[in-house]
NUKOLVO-711103 format. One record per residue (C-alpha): residue in three letters; x, y, z; residue number from 1. Coordinates in Angstrom, 3 decimals. Layout:
<pts>
pt code=ala, X=X, Y=Y, Z=Z, pos=NUM
...
</pts>
This chain:
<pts>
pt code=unk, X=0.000, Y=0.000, Z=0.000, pos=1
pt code=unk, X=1.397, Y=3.243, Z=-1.259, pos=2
pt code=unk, X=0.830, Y=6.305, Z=1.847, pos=3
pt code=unk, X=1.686, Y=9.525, Z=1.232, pos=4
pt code=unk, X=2.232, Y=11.912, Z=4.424, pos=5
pt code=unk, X=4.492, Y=15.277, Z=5.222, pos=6
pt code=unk, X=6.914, Y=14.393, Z=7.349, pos=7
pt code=unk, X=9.225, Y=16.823, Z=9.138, pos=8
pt code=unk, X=7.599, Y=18.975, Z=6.748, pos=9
pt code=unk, X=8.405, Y=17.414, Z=3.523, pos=10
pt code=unk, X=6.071, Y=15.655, Z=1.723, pos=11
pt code=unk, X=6.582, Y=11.454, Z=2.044, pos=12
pt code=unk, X=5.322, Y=8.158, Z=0.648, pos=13
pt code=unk, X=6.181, Y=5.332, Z=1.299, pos=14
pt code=unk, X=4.714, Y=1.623, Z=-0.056, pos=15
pt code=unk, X=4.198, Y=-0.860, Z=3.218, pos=16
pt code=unk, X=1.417, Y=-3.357, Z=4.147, pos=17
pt code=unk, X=-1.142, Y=-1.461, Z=5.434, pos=18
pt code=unk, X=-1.022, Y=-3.010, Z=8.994, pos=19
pt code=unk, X=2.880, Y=-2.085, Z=9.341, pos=20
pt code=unk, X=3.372, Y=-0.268, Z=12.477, pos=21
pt code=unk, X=4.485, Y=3.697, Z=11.819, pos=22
pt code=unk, X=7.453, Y=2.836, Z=13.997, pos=23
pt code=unk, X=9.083, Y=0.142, Z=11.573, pos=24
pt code=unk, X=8.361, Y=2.543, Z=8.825, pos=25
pt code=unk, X=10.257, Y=5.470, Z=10.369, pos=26
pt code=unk, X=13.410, Y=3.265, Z=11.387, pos=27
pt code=unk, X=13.813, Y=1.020, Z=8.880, pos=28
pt code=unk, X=12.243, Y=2.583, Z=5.517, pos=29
pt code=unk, X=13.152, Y=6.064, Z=6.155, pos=30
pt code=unk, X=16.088, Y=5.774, Z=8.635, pos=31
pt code=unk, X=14.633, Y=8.201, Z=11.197, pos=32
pt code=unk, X=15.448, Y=6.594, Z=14.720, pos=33
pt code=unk, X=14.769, Y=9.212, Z=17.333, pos=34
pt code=unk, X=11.717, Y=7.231, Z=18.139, pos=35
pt code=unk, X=12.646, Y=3.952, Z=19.978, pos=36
pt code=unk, X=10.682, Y=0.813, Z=20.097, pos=37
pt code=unk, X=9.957, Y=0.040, Z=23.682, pos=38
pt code=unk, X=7.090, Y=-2.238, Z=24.953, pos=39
pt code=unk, X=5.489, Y=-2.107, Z=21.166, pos=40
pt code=unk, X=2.407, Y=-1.941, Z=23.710, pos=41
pt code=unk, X=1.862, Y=2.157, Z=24.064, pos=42
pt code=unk, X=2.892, Y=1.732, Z=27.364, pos=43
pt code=unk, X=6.480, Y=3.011, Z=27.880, pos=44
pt code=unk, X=6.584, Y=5.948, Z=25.672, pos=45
pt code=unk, X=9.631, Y=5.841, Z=23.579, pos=46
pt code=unk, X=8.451, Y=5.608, Z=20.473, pos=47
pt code=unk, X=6.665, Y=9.637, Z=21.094, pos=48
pt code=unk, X=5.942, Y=11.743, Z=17.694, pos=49
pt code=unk, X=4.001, Y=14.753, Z=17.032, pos=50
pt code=unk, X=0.810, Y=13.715, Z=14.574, pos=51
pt code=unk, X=-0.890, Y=16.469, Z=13.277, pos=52
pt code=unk, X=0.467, Y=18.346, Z=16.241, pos=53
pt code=unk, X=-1.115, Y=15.853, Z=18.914, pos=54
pt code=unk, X=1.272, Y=13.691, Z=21.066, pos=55
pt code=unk, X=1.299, Y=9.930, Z=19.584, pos=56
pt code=unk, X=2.561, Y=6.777, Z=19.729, pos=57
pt code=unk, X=4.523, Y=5.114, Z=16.606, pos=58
pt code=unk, X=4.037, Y=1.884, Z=17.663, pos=59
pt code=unk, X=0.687, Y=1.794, Z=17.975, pos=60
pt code=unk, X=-0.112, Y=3.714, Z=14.660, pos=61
pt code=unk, X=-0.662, Y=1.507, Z=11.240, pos=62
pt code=unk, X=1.148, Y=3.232, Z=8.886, pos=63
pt code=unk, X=-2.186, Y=3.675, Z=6.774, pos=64
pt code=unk, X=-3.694, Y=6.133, Z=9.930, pos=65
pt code=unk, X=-0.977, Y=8.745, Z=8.949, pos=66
pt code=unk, X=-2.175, Y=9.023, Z=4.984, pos=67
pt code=unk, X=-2.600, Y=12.669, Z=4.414, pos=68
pt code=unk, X=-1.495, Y=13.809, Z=7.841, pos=69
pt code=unk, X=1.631, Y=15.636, Z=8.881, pos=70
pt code=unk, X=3.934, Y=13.748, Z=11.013, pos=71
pt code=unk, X=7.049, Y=14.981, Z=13.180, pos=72
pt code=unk, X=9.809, Y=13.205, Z=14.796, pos=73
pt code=unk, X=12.600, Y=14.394, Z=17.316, pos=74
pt code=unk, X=14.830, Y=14.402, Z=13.897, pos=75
pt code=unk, X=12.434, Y=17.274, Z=12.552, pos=76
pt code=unk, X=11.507, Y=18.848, Z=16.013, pos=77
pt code=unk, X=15.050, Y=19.571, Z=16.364, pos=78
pt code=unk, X=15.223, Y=21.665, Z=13.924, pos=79
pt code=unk, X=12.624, Y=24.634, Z=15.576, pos=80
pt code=unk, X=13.008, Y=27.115, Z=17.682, pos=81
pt code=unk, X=10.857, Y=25.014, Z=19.853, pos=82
pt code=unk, X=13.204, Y=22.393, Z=20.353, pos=83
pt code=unk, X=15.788, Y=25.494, Z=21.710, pos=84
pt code=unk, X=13.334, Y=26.709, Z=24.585, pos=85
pt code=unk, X=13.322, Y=22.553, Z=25.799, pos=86
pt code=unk, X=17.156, Y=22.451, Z=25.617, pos=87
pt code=unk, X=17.071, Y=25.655, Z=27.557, pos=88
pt code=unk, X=14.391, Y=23.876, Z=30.505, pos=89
pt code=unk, X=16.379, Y=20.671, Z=30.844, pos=90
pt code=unk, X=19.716, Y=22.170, Z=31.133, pos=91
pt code=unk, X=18.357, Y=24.660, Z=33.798, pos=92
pt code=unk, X=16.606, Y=21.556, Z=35.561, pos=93
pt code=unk, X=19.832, Y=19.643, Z=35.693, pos=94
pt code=unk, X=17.754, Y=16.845, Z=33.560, pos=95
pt code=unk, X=19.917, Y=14.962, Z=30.716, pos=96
pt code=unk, X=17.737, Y=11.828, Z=29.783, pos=97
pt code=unk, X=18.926, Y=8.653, Z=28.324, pos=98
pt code=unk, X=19.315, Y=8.328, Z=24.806, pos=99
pt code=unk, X=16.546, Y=5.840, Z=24.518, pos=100
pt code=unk, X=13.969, Y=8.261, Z=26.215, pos=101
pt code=unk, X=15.561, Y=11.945, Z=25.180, pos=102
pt code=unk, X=13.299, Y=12.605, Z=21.845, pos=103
pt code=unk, X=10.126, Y=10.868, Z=23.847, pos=104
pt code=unk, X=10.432, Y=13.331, Z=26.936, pos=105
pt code=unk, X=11.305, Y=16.365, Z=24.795, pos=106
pt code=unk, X=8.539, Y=15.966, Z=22.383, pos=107
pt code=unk, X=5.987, Y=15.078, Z=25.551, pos=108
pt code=unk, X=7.853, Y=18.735, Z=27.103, pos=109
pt code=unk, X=6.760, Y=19.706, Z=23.676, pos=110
pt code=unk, X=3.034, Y=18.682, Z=23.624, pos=111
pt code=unk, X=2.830, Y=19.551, Z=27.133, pos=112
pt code=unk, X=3.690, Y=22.993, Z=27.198, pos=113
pt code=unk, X=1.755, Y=23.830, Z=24.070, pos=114
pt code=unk, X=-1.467, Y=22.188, Z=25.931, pos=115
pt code=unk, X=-0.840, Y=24.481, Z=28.713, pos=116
pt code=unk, X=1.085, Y=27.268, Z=28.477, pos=117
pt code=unk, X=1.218, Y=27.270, Z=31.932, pos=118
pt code=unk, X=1.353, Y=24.196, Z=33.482, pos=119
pt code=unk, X=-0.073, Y=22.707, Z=36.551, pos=120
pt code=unk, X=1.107, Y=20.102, Z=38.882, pos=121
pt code=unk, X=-1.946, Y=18.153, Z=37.138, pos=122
pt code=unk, X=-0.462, Y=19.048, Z=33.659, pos=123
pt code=unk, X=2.954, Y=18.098, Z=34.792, pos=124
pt code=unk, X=1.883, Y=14.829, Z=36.436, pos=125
pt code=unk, X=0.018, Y=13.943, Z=33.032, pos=126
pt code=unk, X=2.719, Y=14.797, Z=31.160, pos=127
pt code=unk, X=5.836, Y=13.344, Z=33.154, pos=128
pt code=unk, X=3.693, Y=9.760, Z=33.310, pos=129
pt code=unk, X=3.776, Y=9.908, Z=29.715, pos=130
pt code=unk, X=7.210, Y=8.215, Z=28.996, pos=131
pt code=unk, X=8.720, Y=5.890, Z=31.991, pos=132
pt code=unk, X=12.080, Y=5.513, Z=32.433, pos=133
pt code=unk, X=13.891, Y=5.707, Z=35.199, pos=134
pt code=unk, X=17.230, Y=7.537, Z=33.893, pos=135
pt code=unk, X=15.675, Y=11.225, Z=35.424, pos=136
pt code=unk, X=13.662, Y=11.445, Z=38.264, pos=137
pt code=unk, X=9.948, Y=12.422, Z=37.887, pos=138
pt code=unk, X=10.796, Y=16.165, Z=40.599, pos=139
pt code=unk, X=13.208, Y=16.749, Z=37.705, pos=140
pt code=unk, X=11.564, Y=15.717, Z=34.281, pos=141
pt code=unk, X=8.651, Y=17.789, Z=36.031, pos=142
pt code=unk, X=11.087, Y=21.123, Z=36.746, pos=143
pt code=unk, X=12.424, Y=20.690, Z=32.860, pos=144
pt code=unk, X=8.742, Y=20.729, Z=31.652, pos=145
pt code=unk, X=8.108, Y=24.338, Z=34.114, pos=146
pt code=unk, X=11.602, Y=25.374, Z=33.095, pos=147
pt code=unk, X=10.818, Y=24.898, Z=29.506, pos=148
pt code=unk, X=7.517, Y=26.333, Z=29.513, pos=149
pt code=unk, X=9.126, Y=29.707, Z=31.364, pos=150
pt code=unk, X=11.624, Y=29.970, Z=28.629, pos=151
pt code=unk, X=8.719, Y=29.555, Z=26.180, pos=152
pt code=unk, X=6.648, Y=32.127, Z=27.453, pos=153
pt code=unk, X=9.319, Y=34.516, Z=28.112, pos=154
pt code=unk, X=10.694, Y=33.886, Z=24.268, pos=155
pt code=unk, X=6.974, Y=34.442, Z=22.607, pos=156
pt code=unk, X=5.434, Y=37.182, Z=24.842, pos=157
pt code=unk, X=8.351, Y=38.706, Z=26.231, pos=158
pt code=unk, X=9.709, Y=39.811, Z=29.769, pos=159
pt code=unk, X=6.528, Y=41.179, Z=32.233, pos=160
pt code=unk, X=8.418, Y=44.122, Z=34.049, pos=161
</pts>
């Protein structure tokens, strides 16, 4: 089955069986392995994109769901100003994640702080449950996401005096 999708904001197809999971697609067919196969259940987190701007799992995603929708992995994030401001917020929180869970917690900091501009211990406790690993402690995956969000604000609406 031939799909045809933007991804990182170029426009993609790729031919696949239509039940092929998004995340074989990304790592084998188009060599894009910021997002890591983990429990292959939607449990752990790792495999974290940005579909159509919503927070997703790749390995729970037939590769036929993304026709005509824009996808984004850590390879493309990385390349906004967005991804700066989440640099910023971890290396102010003292937070350096794994490299199996790095693109999965910055693209959840991502979706998070886009959600909620200003977020909440709610919003934070949503948000740092989202990926589980162990490498960072939840106090400081939660103070990247506030840090982040700070340097987000201050970026797009300036310094309140």
């Amino acid at each position: 089955m031939k799909v045809s999708f933007v991804l990182n904001g170029e426009t993609t197809s790729v031919n696949a069986p239509s039940n092929t999971r998004l995340i074989e697609v990304l790592r084998k067919d188009l060599a894009l392995t910021g997002a890591r196969p983990g429990c292959l259940y939607g449990t752990c987190g790792f495999c974290a994109i940005l579909l159509d701007g919503e927070l997703a799992l790749a390995c729970m995603i037939p590769v036929f769901r993304v026709s005509n929708c824009e996808v984004t992995t850590i390879e493309g994030f990385m390349e906004t100003r967005e991804f700066r401001d989440i640099e910023i917020g971890f290396h102010r929180a003292g937070t350096v994640p794994c490299k199996f869970c790095c693109s999965a917690k910055v693209l959840t900091t991502h979706w998070a702080i886009t959600s909620h501009p200003t977020p909440g211990s709610e919003d934070l406790r949503r948000a740092v449950r989202a990926v589980h690993c162990r490498c960072t402690s939840y106090a400081r995956f939660s103070n990247a996401i506030r840090y982040s969000a700070e340097v987000r604000r201050k970026r797009l609406h300036g310094r309140k005096r």
